[in-house]
C-alpha positions in Angstrom: 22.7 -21.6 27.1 22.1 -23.5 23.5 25.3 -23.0 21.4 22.9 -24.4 18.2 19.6 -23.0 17.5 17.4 -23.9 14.5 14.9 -20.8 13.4 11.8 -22.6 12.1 10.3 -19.5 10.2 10.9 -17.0 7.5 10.9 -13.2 7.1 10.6 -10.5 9.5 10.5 -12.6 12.4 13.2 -14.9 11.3 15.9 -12.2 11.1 14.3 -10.8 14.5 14.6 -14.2 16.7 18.5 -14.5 14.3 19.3 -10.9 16.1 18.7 -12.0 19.6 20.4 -15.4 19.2 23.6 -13.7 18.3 23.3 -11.7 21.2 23.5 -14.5 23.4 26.5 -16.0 21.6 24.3 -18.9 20.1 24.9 -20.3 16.4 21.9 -20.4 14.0 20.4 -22.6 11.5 18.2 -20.9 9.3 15.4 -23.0 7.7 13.9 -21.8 3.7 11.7 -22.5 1.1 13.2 -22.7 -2.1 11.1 -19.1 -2.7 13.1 -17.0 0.0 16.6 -19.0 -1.3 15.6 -17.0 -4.5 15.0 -14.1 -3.2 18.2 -13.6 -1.6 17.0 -12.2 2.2 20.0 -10.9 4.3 19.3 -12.8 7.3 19.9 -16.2 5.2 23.3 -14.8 4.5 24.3 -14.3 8.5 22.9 -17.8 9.2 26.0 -20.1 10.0 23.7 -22.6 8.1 21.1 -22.9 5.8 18.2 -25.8 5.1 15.8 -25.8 2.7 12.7 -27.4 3.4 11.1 -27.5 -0.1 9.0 -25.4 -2.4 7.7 -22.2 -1.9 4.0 -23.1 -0.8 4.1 -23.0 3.0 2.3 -26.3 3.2 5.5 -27.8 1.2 7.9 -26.3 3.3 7.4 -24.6 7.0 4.7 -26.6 7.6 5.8 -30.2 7.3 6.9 -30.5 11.2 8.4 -34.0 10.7 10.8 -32.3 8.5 11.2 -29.4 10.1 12.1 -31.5 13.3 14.3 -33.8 11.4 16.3 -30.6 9.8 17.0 -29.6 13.4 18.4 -32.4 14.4 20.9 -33.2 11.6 22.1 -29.9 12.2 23.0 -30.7 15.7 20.6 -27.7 17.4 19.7 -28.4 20.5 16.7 -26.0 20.6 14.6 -24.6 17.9 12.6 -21.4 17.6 9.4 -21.6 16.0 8.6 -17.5 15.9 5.0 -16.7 15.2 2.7 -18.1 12.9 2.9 -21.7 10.9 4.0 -23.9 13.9 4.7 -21.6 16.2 1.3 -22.1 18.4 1.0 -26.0 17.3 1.2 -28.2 20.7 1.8 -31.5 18.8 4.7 -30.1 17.3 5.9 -28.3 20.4 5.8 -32.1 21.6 7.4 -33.3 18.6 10.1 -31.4 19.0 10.8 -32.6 22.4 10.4 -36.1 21.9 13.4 -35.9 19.7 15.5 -33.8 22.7 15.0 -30.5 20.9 14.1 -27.8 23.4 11.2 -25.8 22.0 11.9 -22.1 22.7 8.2 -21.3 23.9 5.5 -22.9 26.2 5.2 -26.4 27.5 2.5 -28.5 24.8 0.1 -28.6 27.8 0.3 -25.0 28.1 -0.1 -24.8 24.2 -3.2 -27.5 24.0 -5.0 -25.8 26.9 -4.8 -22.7 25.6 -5.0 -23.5 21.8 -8.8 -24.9 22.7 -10.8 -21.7 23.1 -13.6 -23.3 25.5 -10.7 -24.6 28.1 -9.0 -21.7 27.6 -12.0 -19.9 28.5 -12.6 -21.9 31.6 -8.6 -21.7 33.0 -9.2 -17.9 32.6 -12.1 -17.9 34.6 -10.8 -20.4 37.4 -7.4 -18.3 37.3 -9.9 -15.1 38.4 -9.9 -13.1 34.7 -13.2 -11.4 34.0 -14.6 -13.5 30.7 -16.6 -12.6 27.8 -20.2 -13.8 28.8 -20.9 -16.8 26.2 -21.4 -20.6 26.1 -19.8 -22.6 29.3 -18.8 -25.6 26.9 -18.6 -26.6 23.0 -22.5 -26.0 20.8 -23.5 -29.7 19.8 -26.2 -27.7 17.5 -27.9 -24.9 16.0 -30.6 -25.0 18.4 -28.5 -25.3 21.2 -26.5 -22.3 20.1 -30.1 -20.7 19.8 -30.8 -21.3 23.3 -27.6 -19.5 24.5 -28.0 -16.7 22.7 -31.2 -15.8 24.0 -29.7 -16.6 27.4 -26.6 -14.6 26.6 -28.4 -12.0 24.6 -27.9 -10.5 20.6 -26.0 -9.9 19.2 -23.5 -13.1 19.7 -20.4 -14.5 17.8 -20.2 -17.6 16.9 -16.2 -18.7 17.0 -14.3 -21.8 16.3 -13.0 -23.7 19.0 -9.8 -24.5 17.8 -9.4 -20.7 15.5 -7.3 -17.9 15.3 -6.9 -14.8 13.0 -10.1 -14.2 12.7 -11.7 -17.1 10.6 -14.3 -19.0 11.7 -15.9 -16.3 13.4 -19.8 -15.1 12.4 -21.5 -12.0 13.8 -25.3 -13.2 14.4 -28.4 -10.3 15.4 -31.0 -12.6 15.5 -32.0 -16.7 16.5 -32.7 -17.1 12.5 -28.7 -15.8 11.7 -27.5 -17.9 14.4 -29.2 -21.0 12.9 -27.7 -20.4 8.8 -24.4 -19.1 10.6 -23.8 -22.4 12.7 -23.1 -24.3 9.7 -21.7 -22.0 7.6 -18.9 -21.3 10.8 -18.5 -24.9 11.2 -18.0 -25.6 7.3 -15.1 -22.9 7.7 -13.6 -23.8 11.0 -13.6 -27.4 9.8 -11.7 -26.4 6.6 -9.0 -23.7 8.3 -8.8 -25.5 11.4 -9.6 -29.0 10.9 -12.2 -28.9 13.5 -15.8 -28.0 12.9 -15.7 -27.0 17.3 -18.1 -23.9 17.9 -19.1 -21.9 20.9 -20.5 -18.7 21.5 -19.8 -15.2 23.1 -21.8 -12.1 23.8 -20.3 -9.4 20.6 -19.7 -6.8 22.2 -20.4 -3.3 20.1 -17.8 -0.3 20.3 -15.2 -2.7 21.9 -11.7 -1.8 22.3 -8.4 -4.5 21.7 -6.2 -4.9 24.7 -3.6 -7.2 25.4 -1.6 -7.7 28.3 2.0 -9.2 27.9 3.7 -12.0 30.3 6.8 -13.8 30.6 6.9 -16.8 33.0 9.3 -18.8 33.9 7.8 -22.1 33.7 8.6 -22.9 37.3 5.8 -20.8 39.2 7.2 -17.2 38.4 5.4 -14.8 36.1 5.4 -10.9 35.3 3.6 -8.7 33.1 4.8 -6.1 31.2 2.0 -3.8 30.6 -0.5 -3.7 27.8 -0.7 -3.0 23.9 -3.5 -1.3 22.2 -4.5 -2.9 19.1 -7.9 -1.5 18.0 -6.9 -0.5 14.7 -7.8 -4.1 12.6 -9.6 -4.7 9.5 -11.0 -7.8 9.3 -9.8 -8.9 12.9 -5.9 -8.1 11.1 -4.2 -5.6 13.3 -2.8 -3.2 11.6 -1.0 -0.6 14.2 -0.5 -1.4 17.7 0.5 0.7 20.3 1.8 0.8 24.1 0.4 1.8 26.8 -3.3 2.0 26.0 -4.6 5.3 25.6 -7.8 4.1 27.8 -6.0 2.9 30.5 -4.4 4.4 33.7 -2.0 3.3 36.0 -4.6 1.8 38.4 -6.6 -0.3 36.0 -2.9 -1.4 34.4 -1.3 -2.5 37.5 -4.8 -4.3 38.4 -5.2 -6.4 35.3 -1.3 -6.9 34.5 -1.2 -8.5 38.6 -3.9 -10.8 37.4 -3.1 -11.9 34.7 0.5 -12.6 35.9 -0.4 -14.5 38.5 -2.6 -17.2 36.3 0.4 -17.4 33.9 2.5 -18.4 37.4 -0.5 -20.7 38.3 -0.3 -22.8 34.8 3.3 -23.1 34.7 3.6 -20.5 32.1 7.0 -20.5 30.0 8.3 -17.8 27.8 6.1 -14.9 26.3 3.1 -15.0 25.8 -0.1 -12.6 25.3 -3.8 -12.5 26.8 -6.3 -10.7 24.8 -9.2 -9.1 26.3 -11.7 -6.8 25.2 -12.6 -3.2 27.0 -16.3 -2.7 26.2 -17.7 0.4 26.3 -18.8 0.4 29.9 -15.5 -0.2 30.8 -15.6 -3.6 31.7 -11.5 -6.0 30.4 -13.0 -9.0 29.5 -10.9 -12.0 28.8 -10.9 -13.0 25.0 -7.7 -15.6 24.5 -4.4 -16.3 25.0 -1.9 -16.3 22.6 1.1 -18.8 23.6 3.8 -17.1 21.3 5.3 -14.0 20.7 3.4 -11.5 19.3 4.1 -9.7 15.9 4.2 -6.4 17.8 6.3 -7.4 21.1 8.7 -4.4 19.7 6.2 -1.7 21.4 6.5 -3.1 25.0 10.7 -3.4 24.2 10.5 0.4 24.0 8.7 1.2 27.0 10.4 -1.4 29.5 13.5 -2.0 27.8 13.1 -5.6 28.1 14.1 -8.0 25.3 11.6 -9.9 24.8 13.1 -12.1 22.3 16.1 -12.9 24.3 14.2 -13.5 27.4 12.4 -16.3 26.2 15.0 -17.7 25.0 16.6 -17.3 28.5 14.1 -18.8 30.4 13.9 -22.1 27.8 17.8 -22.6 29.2 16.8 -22.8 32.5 17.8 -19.0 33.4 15.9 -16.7 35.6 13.6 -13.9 34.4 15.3 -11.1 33.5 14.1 -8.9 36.3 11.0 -8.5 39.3 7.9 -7.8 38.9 8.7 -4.3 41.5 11.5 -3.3 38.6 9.6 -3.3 35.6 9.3 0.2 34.7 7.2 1.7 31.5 9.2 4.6 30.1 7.3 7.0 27.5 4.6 5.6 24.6 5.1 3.9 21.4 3.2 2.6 18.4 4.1 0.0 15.3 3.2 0.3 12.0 2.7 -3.0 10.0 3.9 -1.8 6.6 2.2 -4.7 4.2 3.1 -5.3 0.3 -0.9 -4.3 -0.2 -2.8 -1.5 -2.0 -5.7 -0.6 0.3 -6.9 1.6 -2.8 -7.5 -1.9 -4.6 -8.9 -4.4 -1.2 -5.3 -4.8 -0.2 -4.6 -6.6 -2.6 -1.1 -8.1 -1.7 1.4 -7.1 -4.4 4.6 -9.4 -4.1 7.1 -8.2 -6.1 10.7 -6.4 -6.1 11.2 -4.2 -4.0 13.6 -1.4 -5.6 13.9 1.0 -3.1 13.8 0.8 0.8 15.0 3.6 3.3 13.2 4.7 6.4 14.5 5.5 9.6 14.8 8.9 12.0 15.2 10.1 15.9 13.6 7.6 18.0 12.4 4.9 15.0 13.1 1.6 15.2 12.5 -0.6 11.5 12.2 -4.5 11.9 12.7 -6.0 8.8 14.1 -9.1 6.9 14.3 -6.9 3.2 16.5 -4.3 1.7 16.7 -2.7 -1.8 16.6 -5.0 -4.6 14.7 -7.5 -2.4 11.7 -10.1 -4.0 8.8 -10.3 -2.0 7.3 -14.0 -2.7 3.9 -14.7 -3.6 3.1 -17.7 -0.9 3.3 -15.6 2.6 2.1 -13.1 4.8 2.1 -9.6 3.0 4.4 -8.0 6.0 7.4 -6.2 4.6 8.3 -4.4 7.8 7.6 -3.1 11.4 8.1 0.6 11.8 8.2 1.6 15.5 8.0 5.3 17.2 8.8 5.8 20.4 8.1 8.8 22.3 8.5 10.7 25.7 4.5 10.9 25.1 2.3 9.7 22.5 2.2 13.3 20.8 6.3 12.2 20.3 5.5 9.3 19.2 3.2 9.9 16.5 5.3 13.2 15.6 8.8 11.2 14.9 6.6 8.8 13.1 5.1 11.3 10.5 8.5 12.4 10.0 9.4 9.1 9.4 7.0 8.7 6.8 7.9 12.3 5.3 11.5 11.3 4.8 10.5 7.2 3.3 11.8 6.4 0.2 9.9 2.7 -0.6 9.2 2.0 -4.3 8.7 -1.1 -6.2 5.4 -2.3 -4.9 2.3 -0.6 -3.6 2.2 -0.7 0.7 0.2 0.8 3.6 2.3 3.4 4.6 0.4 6.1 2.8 -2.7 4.9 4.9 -0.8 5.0 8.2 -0.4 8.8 7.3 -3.9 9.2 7.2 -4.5 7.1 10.7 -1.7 8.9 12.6 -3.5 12.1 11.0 -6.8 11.4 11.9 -8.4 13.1 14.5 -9.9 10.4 16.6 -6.4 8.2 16.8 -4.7 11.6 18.1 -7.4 11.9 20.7 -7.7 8.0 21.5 -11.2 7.4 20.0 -10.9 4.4 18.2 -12.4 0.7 18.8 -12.4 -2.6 16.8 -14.3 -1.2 14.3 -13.1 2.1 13.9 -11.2 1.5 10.9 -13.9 -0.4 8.8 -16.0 2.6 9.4 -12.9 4.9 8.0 -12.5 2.4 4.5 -16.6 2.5 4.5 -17.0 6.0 4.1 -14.2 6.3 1.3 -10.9 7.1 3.3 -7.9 7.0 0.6 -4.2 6.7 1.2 
């Protein structure tokens, strides 16, 4: 096992990756900007060691992988987490990292590079026997080519970047004439987020639902899955409550996709956690989307309902160690659903609201609160809005959503504006409770004027 590991994140999923290395006896090395020195996060203070990369802007500080790479090593860690988002899905500094003899706590680069490019992503899928989203077979060289496949495919058609992620670089097109002004316009913004202008295209598909299987390989042949997550409460592509299992899912259908997709996480080597997205259209057809090589922001739902430790098992399998049990043992145990609890006011466009944080207490029977705050804690400007993760878990999803209005009916947060007033109104709503939600089923709800 690594005695030294170097945490090359911040916040929430810092202090979550710090929690499962000090289960396994390991010593940390926290990196931090010079903005989360000054605001004094608790999971800085139970680092054995603390580097600061530079100022707060993450481009001045997380992001500068030569040295973040070089702050590992002169700390003497022989492995380094890199969490999810900023580098944490970046194959050339996955490689970077092991060029210097720093074990990178997720997949292979390879694994990373062919999954990171959405076209050869695509294509593995579809080799490895996933059902994939009808689209382009290879990268558009033009408008008009793009034209021709969506008349092939049929309207209405994405347009998505190549290399993307979260959402950007993505265009909605009815018709051949907003396929041709979109093409640019999506290349302009891929080429700026992404630094690649790459494009191909995908049938949309109307009324779809988010589903997303988790794996855990063990880079020498041997996968599992762990069930899926429901995540088809996003606005603007951003998830914003996740849930385990699906509520459109049975038994059958899970034990027939999770097989599959373990199985091509086996057949590319697959190590540590990671996530394939697919979409469940209307007509009932799981259709492969992406893979996301990391682990996922709400990995804490499929903790509660296999009682597997995701975090540590990757971390595991890195060391050379086996996978922490067979696929025949995994067992899902009750329902449970995350709340993302943002520094935003969704009354004013989510407007983040960084800030100070003066009070902070929510907990109750069967919650579970993943966060890097407490009272009195600054929320910086420069990052990701995400104070905390609230998770319920239940004997059944009428549990789960019960201990988690209770939760909210006993929260004391003050300080800054967050979404946990509009999380009332979704766990209240009448089509969450029944399971009637898709992609879009939220935009519709801020549309028509729903207030927190």
């Amino acid at each position: 096992m690594f005695q030294r590991i170097f945490l090359a994140n911040r916040g929430e999923v810092a202090a979550r990756i710090l929690r499962a290395c000090r289960e396994l006896g390991a010593e940390v090395v926290a990196a931090a900007s010079t903005a989360d020195l000054e605001a004094g996060h608790p999971y800085l203070e139970e680092a054995d060691e603390v580097v600061c990369l530079g100022p707060g802007p993450a481009g001045e500080s997380y992001l500068k992988m030569e040295e973040v790479v070089q702050a590992a090593r002169q700390t003497g860690c022989s492995a380094l987490h890199p969490g999810w988002g900023f580098l944490a899905e970046n194959a050339v500094f996955a490689a970077l990292c092991e060029q210097h003899g720093i074990r990178f706590l997720g997949p292979r680069p390879g694994t990373m590079d062919l999954m990171g490019r959405k076209v050869r992503a695509r294509r593995a899928a579809r080799e490895a026997g996933l059902p994939v989203v009808p689209g382009s077979p290879g990268l558009l060289q033009s408008a008009e080519e793009a034209v021709a496949c969506a008349r092939e495919t049929g309207f209405p058609v994405a347009l998505k970047a190549d290399a993307g992620g979260g959402g950007r670089g993505i265009r909605r097109c009815e018709d051949e004439e907003e396929v041709r002004r979109a093409f640019q316009e999506a290349a302009r913004e891929a080429e700026a987020a992404f630094g690649d202008p790459a494009l191909y295209l995908e049938k949309y598909l109307e009324g779809g639902r988010h589903i997303e299987f988790q794996v855990l390989g063990d880079g020498r042949g041997r996968a599992l899955h762990l069930g899926e997550r429901e995540c088809s409460v996003q606005r603007r592509h951003q998830k914003l409550l996740e849930e385990a299992p699906s509520p459109a899912l049975d038994a059958t259908a899970r034990e027939h996709y999770g097989a599959l997709c373990a199985r091509a996480a086996a057949s590319w080597g697959y190590r540590g956690a990671g996530t394939m997205e697919f979409l469940l259209s209307p007509e009932g057809e799981l259709l492969f989307l992406e893979m996301n090589t990391r682990l996922q922001v709400e990995h804490p739902v499929t903790e509660a309902v296999t009682g597997i430790d995701l975090a540590r098992a990757m971390i595991e399998v890195a060391a050379g160690r086996e996978l922490p049990c067979r696929q025949e043992e995994v067992c899902f145990s009750g329902h449970a659903i995350e709340l993302r609890v943002n520094a935003e006011d969704p009354d004013d466009g989510f407007r983040p609201a960084p800030g100070t944080l003066t009070r902070f207490r929510i907990g109750g029977e069967g919650i579970r609160v993943d966060t890097h705050l407490k009272e009195g804690g600054r929320i910086p400007p420069w990052y990701d809005s995400l104070i905390a993760k609230v998770i319920g878990h239940g004997r059944d999803r009428a549990e789960a959503i019960a201990r988690l209005l209770r939760a909210l009916d006993t929260a004391e947060v003050e300080g800054v504006p967050t979404t946990l007033p509009l999380h009332r109104r979704l766990l209240e709503h009448e089509d969450f409770r029944a399971g009637r939600v898709d992609t879009l089923w939220l935009e519709g709800l801020l549309a028509e004027g729903i207030r927190s």
